[in-house]
Backbone and ligand atoms as CSV (ligand in chain L), in Angstrom:
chain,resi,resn,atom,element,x,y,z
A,1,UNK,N,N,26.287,5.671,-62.276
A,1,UNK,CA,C,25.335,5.583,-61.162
A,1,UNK,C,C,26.103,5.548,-59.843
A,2,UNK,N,N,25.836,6.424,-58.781
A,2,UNK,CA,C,26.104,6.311,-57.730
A,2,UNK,C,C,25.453,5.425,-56.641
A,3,UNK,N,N,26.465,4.507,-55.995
A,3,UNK,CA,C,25.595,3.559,-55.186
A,3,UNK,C,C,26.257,3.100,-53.613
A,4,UNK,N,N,25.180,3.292,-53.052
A,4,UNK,CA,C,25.883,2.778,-51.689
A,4,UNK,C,C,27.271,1.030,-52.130
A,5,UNK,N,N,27.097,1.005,-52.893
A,5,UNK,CA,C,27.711,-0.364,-53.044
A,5,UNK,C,C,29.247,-0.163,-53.724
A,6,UNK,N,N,29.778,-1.292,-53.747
A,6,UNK,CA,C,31.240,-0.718,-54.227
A,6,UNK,C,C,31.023,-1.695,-55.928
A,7,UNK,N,N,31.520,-0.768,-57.137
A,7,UNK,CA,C,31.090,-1.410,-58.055
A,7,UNK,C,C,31.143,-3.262,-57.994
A,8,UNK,N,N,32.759,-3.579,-57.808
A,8,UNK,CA,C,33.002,-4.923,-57.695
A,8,UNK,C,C,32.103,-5.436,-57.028
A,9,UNK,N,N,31.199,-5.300,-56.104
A,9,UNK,CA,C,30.328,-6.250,-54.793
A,9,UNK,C,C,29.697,-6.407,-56.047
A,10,UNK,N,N,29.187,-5.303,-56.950
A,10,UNK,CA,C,27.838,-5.493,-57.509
A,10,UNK,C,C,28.166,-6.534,-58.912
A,11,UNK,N,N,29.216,-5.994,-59.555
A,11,UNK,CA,C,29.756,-7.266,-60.662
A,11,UNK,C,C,29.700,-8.484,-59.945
A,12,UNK,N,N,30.400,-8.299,-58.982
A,12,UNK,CA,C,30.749,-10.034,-58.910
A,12,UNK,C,C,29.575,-10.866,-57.940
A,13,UNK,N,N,28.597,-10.639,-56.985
A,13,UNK,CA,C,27.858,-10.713,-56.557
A,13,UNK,C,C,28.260,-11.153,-55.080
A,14,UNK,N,N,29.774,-10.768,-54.499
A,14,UNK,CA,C,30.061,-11.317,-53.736
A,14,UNK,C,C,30.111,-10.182,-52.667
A,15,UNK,N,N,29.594,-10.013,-51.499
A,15,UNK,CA,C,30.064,-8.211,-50.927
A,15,UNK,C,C,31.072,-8.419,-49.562
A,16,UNK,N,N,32.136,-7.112,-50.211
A,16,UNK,CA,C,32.949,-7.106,-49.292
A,16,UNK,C,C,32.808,-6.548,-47.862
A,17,UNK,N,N,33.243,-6.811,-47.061
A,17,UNK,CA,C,33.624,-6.665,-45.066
A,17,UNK,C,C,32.318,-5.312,-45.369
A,18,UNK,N,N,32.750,-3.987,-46.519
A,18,UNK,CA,C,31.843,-2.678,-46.030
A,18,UNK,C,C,30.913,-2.788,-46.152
A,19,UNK,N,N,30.385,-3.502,-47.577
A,19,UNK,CA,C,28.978,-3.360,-48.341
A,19,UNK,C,C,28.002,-4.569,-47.025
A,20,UNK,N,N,28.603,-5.604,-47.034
A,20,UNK,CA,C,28.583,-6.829,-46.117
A,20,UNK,C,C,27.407,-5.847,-44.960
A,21,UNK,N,N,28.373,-5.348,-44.466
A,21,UNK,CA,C,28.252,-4.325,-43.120
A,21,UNK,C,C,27.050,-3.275,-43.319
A,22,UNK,N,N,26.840,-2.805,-44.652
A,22,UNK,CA,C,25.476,-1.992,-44.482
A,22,UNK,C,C,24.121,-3.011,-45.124
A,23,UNK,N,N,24.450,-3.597,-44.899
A,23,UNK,CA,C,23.340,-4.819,-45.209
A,23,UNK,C,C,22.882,-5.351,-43.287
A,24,UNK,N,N,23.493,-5.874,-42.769
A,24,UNK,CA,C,23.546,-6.074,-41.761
A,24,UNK,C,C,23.320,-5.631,-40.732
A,25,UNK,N,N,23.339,-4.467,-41.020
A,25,UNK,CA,C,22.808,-2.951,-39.961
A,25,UNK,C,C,21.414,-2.686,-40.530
A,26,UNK,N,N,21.418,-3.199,-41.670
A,26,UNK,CA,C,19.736,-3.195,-41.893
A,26,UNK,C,C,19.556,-1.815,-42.789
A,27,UNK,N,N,20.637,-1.091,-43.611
A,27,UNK,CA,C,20.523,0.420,-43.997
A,27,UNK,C,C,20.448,0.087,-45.594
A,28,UNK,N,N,20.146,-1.441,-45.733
A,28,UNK,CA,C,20.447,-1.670,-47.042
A,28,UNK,C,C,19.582,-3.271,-47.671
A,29,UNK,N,N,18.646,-3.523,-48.188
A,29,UNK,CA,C,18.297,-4.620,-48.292
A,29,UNK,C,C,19.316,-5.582,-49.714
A,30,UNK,N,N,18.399,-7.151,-49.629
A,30,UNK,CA,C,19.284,-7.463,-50.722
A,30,UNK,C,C,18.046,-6.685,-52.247
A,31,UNK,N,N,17.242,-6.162,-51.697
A,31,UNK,CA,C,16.913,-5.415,-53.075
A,31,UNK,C,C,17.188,-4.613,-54.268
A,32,UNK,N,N,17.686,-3.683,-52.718
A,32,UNK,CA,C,18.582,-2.857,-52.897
A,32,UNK,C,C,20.140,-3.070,-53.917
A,33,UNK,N,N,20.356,-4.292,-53.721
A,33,UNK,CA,C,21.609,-4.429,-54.286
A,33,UNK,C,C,21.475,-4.898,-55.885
A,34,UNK,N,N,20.373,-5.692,-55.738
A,34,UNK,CA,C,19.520,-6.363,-57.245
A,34,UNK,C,C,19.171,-5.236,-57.651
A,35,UNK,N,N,18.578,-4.120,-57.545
A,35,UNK,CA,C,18.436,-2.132,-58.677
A,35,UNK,C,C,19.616,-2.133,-58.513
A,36,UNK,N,N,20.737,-2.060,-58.067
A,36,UNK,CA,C,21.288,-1.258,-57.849
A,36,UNK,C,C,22.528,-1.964,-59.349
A,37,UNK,N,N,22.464,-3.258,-58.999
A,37,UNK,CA,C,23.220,-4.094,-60.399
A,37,UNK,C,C,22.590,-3.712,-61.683
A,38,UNK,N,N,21.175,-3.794,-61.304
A,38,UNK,CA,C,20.504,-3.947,-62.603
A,38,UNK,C,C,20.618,-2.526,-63.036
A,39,UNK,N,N,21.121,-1.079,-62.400
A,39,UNK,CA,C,21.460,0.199,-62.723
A,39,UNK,C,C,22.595,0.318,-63.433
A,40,UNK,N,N,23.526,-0.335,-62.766
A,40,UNK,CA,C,25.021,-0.298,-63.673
A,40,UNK,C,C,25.177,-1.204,-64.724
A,41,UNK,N,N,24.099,-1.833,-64.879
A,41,UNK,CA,C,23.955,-2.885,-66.102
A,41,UNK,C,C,23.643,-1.845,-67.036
A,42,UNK,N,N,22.486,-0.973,-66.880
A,42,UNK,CA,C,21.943,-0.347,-67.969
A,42,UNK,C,C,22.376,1.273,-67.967
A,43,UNK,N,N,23.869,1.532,-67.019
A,43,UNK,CA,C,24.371,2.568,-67.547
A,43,UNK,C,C,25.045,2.783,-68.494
A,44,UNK,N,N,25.073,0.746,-69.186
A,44,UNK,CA,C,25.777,0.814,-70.113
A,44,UNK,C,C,25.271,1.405,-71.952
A,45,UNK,N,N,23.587,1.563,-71.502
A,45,UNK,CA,C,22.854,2.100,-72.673
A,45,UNK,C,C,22.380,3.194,-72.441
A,46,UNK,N,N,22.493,3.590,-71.345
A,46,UNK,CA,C,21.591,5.274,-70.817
A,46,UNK,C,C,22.865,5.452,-69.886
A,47,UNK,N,N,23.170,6.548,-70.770
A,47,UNK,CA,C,24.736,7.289,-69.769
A,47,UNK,C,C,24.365,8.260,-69.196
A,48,UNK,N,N,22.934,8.412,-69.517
A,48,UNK,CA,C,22.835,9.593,-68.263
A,48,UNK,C,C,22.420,8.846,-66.816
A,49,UNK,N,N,22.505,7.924,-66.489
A,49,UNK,CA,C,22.192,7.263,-65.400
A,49,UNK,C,C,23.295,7.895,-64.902
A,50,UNK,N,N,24.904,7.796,-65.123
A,50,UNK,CA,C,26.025,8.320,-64.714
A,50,UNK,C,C,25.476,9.002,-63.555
A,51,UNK,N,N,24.926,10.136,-63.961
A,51,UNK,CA,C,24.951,10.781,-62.931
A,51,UNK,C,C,23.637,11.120,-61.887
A,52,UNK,N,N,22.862,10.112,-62.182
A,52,UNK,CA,C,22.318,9.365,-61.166
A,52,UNK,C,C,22.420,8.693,-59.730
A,53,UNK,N,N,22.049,9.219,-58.764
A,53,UNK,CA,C,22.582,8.537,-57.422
A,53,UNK,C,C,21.200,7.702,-56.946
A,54,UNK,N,N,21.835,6.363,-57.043
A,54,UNK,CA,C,20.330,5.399,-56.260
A,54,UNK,C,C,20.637,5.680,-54.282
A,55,UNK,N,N,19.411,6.044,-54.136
A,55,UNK,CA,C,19.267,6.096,-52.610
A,55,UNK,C,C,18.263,4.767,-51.825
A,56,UNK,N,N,17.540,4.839,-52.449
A,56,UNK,CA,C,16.878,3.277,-52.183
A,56,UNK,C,C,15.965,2.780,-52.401
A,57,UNK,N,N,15.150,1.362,-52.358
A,57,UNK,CA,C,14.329,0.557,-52.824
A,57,UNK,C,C,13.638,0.033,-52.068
A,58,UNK,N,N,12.433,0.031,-52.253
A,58,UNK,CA,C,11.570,-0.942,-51.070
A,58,UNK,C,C,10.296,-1.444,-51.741
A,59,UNK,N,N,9.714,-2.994,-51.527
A,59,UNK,CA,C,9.142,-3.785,-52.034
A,59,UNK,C,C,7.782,-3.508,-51.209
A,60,UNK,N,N,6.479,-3.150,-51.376
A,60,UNK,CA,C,5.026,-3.466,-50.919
A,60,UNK,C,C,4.474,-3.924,-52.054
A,61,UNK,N,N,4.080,-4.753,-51.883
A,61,UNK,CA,C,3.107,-6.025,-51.937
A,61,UNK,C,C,3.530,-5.824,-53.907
A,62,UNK,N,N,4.366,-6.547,-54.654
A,62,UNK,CA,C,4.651,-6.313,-56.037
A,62,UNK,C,C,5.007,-5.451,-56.420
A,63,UNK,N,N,4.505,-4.150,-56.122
A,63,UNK,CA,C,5.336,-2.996,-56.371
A,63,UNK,C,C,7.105,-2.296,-55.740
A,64,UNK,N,N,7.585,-2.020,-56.433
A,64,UNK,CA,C,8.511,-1.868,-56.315
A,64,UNK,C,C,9.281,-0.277,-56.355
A,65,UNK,N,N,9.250,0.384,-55.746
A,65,UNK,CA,C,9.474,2.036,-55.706
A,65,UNK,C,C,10.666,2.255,-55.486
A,66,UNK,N,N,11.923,2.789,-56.242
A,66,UNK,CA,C,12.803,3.272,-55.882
A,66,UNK,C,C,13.042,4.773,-55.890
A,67,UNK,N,N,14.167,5.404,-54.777
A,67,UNK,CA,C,14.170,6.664,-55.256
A,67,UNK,C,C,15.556,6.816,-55.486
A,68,UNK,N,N,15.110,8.058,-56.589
A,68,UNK,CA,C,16.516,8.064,-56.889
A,68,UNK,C,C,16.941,9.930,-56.630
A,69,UNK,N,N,18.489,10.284,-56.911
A,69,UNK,CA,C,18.676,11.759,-56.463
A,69,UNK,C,C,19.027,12.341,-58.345
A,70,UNK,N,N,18.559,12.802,-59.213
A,70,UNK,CA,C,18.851,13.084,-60.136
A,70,UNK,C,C,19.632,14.970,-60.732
A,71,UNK,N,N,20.174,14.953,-61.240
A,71,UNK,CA,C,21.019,16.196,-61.482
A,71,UNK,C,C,19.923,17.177,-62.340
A,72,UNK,N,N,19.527,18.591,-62.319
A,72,UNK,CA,C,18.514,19.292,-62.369
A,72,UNK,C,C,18.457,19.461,-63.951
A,73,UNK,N,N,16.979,19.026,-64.624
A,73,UNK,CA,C,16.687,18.818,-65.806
A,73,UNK,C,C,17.044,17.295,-66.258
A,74,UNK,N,N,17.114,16.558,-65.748
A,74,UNK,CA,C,17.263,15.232,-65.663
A,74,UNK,C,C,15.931,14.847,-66.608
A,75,UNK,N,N,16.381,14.166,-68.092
A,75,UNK,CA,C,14.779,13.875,-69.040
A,75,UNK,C,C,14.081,12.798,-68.640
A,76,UNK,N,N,13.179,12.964,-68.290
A,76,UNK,CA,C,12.102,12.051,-67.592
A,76,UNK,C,C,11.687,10.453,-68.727
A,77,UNK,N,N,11.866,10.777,-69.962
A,77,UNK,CA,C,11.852,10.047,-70.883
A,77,UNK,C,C,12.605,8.588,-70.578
A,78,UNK,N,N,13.814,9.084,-69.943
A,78,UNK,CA,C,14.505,8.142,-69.793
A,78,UNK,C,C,14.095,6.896,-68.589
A,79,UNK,N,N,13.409,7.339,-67.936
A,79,UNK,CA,C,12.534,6.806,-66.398
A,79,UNK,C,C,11.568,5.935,-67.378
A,80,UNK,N,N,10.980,6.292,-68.247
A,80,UNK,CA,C,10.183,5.990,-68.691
A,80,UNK,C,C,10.527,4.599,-69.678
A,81,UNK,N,N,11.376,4.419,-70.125
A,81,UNK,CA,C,12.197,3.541,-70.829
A,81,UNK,C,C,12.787,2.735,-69.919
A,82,UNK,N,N,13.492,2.899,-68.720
A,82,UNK,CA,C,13.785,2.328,-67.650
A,82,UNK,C,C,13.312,1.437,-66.991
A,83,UNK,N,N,11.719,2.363,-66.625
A,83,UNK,CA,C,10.773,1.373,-66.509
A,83,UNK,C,C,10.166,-0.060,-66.434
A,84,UNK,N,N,10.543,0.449,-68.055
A,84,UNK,CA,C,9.695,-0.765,-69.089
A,84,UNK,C,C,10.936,-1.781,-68.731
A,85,UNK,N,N,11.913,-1.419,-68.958
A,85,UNK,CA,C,13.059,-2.609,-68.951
A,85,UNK,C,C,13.091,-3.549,-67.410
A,86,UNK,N,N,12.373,-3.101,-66.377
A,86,UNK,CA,C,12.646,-3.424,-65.118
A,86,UNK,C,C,11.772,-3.825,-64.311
A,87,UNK,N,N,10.937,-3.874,-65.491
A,87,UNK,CA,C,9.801,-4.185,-65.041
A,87,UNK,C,C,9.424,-5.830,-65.524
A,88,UNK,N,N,10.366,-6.298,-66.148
A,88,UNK,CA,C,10.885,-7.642,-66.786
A,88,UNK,C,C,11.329,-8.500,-65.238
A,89,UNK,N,N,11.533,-7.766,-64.666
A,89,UNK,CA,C,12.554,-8.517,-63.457
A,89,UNK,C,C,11.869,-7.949,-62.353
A,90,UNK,N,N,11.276,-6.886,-62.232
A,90,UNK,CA,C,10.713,-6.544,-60.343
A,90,UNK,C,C,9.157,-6.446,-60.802
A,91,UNK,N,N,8.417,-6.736,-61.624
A,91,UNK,CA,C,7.387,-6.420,-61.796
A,91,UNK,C,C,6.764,-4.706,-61.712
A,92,UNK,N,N,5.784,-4.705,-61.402
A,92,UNK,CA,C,5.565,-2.799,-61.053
A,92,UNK,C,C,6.752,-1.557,-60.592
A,93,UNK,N,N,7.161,-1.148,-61.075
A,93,UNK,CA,C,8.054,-0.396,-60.889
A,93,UNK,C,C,7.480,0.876,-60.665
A,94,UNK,N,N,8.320,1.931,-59.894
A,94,UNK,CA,C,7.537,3.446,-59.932
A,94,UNK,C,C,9.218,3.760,-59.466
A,95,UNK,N,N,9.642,4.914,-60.100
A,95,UNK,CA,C,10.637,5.766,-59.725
A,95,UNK,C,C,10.322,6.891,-59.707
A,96,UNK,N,N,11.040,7.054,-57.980
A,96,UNK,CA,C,10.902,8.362,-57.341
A,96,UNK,C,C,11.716,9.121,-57.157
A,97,UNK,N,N,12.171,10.771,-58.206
A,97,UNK,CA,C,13.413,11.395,-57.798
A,97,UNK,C,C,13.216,12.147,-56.673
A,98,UNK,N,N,14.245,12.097,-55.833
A,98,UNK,CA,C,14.563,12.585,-54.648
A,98,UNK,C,C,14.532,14.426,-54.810
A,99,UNK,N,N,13.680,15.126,-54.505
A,99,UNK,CA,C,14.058,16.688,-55.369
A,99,UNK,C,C,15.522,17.386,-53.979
A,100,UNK,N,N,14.776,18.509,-53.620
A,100,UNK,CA,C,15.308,19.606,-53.194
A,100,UNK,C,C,14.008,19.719,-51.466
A,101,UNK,N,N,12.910,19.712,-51.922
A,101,UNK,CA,C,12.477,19.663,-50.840
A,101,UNK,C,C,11.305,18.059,-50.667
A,102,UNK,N,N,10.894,17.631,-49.450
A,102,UNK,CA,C,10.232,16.748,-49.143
A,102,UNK,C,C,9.137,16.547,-49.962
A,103,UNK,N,N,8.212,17.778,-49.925
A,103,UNK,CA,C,6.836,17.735,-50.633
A,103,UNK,C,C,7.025,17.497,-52.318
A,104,UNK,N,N,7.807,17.074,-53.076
A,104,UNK,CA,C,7.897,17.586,-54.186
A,104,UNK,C,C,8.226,15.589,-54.616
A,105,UNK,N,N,9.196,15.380,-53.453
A,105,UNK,CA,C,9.268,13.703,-53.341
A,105,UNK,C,C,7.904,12.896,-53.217
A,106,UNK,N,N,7.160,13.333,-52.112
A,106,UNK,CA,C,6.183,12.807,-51.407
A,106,UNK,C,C,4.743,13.185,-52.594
A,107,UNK,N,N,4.769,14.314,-53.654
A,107,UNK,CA,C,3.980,13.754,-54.485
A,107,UNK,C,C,3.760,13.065,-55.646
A,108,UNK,N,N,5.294,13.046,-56.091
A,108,UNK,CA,C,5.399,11.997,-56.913
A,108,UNK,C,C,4.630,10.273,-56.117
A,109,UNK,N,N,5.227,10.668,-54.815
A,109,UNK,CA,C,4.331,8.664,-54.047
A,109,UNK,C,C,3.038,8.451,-54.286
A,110,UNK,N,N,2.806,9.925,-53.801
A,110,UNK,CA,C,0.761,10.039,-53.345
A,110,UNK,C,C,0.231,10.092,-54.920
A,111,UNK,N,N,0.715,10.826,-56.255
A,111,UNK,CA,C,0.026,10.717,-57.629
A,111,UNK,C,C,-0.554,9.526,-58.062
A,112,UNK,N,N,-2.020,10.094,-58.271
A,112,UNK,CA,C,-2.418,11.260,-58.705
A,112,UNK,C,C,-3.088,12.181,-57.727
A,113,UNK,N,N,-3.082,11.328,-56.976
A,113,UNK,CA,C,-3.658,12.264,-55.688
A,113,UNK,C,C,-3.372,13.366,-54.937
A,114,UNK,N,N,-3.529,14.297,-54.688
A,114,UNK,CA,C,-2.711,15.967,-54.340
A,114,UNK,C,C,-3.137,16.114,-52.744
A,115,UNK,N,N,-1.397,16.515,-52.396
A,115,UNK,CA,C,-1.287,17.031,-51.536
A,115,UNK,C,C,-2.455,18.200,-50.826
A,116,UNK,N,N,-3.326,18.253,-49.951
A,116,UNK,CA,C,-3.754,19.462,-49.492
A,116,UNK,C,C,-2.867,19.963,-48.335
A,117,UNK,N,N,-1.989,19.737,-47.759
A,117,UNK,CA,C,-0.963,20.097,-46.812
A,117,UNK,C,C,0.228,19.448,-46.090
A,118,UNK,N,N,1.594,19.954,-46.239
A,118,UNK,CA,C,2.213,19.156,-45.456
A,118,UNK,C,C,2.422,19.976,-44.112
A,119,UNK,N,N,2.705,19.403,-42.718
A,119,UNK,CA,C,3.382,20.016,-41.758
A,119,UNK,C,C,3.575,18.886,-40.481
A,120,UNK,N,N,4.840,19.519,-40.011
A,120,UNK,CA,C,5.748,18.952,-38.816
A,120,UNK,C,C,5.181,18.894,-37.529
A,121,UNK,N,N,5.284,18.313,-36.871
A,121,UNK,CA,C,4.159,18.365,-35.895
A,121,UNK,C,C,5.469,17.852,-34.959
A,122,UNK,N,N,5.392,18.657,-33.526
A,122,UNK,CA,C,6.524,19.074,-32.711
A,122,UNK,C,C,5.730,17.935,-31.445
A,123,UNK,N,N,6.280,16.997,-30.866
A,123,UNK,CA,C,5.798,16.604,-29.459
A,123,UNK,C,C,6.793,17.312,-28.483
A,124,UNK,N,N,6.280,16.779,-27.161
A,124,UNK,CA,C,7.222,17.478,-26.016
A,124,UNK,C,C,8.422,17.097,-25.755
A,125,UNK,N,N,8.484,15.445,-26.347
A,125,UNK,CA,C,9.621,14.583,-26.197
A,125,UNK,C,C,11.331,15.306,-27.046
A,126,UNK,N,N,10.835,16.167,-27.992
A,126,UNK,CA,C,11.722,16.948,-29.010
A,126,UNK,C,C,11.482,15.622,-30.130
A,127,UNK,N,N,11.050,14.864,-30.296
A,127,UNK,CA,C,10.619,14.509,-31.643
A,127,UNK,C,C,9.622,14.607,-32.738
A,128,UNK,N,N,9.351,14.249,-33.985
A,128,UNK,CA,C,8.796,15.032,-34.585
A,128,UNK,C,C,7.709,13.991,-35.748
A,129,UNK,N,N,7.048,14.558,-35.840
A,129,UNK,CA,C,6.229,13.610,-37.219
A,129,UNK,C,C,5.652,14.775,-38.050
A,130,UNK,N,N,5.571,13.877,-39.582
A,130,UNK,CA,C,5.334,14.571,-40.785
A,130,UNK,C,C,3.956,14.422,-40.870
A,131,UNK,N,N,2.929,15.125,-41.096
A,131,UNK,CA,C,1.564,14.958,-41.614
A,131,UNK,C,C,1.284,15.310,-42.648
A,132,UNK,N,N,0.433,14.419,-43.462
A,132,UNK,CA,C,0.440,14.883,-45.254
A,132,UNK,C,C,-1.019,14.935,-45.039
A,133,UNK,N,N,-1.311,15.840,-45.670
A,133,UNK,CA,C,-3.563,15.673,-45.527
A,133,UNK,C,C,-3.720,15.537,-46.685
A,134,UNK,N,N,-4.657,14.676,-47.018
A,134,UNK,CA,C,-5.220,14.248,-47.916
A,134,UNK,C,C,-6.837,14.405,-48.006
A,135,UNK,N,N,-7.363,14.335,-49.720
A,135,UNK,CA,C,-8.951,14.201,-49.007
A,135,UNK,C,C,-9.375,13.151,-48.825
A,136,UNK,N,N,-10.511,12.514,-48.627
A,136,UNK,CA,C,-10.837,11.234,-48.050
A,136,UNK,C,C,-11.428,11.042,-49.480
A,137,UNK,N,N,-12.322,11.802,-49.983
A,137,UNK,CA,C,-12.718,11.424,-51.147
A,137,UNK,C,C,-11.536,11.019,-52.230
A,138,UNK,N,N,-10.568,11.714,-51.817
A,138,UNK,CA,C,-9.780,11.186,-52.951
A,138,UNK,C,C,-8.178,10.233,-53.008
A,139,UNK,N,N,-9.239,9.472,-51.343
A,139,UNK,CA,C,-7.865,8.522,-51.221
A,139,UNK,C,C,-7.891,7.653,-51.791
A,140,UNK,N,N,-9.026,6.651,-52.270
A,140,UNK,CA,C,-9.489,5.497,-52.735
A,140,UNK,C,C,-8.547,5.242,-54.578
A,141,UNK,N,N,-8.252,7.003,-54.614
A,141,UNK,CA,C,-7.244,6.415,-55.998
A,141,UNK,C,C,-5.733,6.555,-55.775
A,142,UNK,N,N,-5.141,6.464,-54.046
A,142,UNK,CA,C,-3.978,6.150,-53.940
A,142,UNK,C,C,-3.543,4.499,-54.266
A,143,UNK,N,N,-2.420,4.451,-54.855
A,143,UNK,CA,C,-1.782,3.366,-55.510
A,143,UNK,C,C,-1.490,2.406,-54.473
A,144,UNK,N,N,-1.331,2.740,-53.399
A,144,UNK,CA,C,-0.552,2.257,-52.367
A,144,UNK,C,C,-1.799,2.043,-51.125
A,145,UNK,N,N,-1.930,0.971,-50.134
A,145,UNK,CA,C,-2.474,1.351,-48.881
A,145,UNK,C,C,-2.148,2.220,-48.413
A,146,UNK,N,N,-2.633,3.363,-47.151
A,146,UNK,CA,C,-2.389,4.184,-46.096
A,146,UNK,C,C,-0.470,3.931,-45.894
A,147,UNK,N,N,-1.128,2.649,-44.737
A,147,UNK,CA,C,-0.086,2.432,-43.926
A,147,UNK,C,C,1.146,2.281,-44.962
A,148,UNK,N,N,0.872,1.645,-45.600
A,148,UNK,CA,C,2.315,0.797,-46.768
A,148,UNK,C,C,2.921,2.436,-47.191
A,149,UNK,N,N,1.887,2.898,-47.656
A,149,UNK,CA,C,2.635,4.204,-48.086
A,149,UNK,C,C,3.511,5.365,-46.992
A,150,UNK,N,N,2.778,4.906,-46.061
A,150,UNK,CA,C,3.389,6.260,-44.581
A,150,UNK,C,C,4.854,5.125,-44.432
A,151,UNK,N,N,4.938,4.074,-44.558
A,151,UNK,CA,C,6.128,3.608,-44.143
A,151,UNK,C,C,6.907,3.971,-45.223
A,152,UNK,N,N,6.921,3.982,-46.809
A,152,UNK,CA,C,7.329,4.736,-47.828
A,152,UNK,C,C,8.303,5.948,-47.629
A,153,UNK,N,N,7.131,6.943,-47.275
A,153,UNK,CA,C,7.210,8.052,-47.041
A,153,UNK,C,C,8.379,8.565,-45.759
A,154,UNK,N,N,8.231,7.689,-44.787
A,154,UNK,CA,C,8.679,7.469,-43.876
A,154,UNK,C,C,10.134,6.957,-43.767
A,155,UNK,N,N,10.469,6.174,-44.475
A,155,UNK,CA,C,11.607,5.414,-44.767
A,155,UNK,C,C,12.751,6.499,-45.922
A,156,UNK,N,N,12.051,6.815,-46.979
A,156,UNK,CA,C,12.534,7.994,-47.999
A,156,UNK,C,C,12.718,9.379,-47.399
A,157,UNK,N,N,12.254,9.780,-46.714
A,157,UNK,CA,C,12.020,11.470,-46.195
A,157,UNK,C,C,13.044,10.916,-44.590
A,158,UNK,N,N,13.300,9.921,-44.244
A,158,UNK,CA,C,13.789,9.920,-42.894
A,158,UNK,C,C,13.304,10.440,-41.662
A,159,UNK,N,N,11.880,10.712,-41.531
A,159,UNK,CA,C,11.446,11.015,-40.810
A,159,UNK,C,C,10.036,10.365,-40.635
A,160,UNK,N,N,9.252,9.801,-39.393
A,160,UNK,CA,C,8.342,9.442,-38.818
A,160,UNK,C,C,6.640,10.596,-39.545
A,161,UNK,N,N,6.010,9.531,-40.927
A,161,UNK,CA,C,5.079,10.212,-41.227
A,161,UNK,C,C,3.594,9.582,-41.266
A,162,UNK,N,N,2.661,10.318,-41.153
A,162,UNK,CA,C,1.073,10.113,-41.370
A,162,UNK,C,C,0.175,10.786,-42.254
A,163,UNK,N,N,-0.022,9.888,-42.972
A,163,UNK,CA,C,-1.229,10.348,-43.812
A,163,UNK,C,C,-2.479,10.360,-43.407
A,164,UNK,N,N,-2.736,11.928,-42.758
A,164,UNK,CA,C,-4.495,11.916,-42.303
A,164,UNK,C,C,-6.012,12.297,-43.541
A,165,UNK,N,N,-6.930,11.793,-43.716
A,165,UNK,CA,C,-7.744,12.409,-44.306
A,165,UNK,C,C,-8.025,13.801,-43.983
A,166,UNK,N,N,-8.769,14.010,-45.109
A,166,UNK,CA,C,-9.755,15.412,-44.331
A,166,UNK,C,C,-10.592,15.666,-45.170
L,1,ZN,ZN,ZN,31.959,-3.653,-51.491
């Protein structure tokens, strides 16, 4: 498993001057570091985690969503088994692989609910926001609140997003 962390911080639970340092800047919670142990714990039974890169974790309200960057054909089976095991210790779990493009991330969040459009929306300032449309009828079976989820979305994709009805 690949991890912002240096293995030793994560064995020993102690983090050095670097790991220390992306905690502190705020690019890293202590959640983050608790998946990220509990990953190299269980690369010791699923070796395909190996080549797994954790990118990050964030807590709304019990649930627990991480995403991760996985190598192409990566067996989903194994997420699924993962799961179950981690769900002993963070309660609700949902893992999210990081693909190739945004929309492909962002519907694994929104499922079962489907995308009706993504697009970038340009202000004058040169900055930018993501808009995901959704239907209204069929927000009520998103997993997540609105907001909780646009900060999700927002936080994973690195860019400033909104989920509008329609
Ligand atoms: Zn370290």
């Amino acid at each position: 498993m690949k991890t912002p962390f240096c293995i030793f911080c994560l064995k020993s639970g102690i983090l050095c001057s670097r790991c220390q340092e992306k905690v502190d800047k705020g690019l890293f919670s202590e959640l983050d570091i608790k998946v990220c142990k509990k990953f190299l714990e269980l690369e010791e039974r699923f070796q395909e985690l190996k080549e797994v890169e954790f990118i990050k974790a964030l807590k709304i309200k019990g649930l627990t969503i991480i995403l991760v960057k996985v190598p192409r054909g990566f067996p989903k089976r194994v997420w699924f088994e993962i799961s179950r095991i981690l769900r002993r210790e963070f309660g609700s779990v949902r893992i999210i692989e990081k693909g190739y493009d945004i929309k492909s991330m962002i519907e694994q969040l929104l499922a079962p609910v489907k995308i009706l459009s993504i697009a970038t929306v340009w202000f004058p300032d040169g900055s930018s926001e993501l808009v995901v449309r959704i239907s209204k009828h069929e927000s009520r079976r998103l997993s997540v609140n609105k907001e909780d989820l646009e900060k999700v979305i927002s936080t994973f994709a690195q860019i400033n997003a909104r989920i509008e009805y329609i």
